[in-house]
N, C-alpha and C positions, 0 to 999 in steps of 0.2 A: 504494500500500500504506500502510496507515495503524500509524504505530507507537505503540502504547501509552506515554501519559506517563503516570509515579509522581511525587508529591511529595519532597524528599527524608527528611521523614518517614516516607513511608508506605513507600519503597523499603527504609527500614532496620526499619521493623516486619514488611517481607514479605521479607528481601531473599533466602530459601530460593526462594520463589515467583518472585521477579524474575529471578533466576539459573536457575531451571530455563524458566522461556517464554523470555530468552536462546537456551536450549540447543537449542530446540526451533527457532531458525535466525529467531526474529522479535526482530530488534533492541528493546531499549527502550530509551526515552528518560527520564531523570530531570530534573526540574525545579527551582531554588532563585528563590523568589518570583518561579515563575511563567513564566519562560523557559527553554529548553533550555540546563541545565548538561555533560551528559555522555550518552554512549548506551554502553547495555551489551551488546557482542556474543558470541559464541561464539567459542571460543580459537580455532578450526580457519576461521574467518569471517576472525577478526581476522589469523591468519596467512596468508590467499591474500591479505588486501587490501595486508598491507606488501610481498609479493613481486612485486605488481603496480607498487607504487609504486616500488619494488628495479629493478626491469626496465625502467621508462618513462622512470625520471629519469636521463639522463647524469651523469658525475661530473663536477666542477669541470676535471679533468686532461684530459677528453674533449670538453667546451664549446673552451676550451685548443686542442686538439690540430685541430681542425675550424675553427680560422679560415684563410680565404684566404692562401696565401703566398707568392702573385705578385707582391708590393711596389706591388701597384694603386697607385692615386692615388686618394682620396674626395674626395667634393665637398663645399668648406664649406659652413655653414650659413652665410646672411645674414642677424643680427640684433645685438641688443644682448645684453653681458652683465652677468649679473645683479651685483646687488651682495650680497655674501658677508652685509654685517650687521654686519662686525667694527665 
């Protein structure tokens, strides 16, 4: 699917128009010299995809809570270590 790039001039001389093809469920893409600055979605777009990202991502407390707690034994690694720089 190819998403339409604006300039960010021409997004702010059109941005009625940029905001309504938004709405119409076709991301666009805004440009500042020439590479992708930002993309403009649909509010209802942009709220499944944080609910998606809500739902996929474990919290910090649940990475945490899901480590092994059988007091295993790990196996070193053999190598050298690094020097800090101090």
């Amino acid at each position: 699917m190819h998403q339409p790039k604006w300039s960010v001039q021409d997004a702010k001389s059109h941005f009625s128009s940029l905001v309504d093809a938004a709405r119409q469920g076709e991301p666009q893409t805004v440009t500042k010299h020439g590479k992708p600055a930002v993309v403009v979605v649909d509010a209802q777009e942009f709220e499944r995809l944080r609910q998606i990202e809500k739902a996929s991502a474990p919290s910090f407390t649940e990475l945490l809570l899901a480590m092994p707690k059988d007091d295993g034994e790990f196996d070193r690694l053999v190598g050298d270590l690094r020097d800090p720089g101090f």
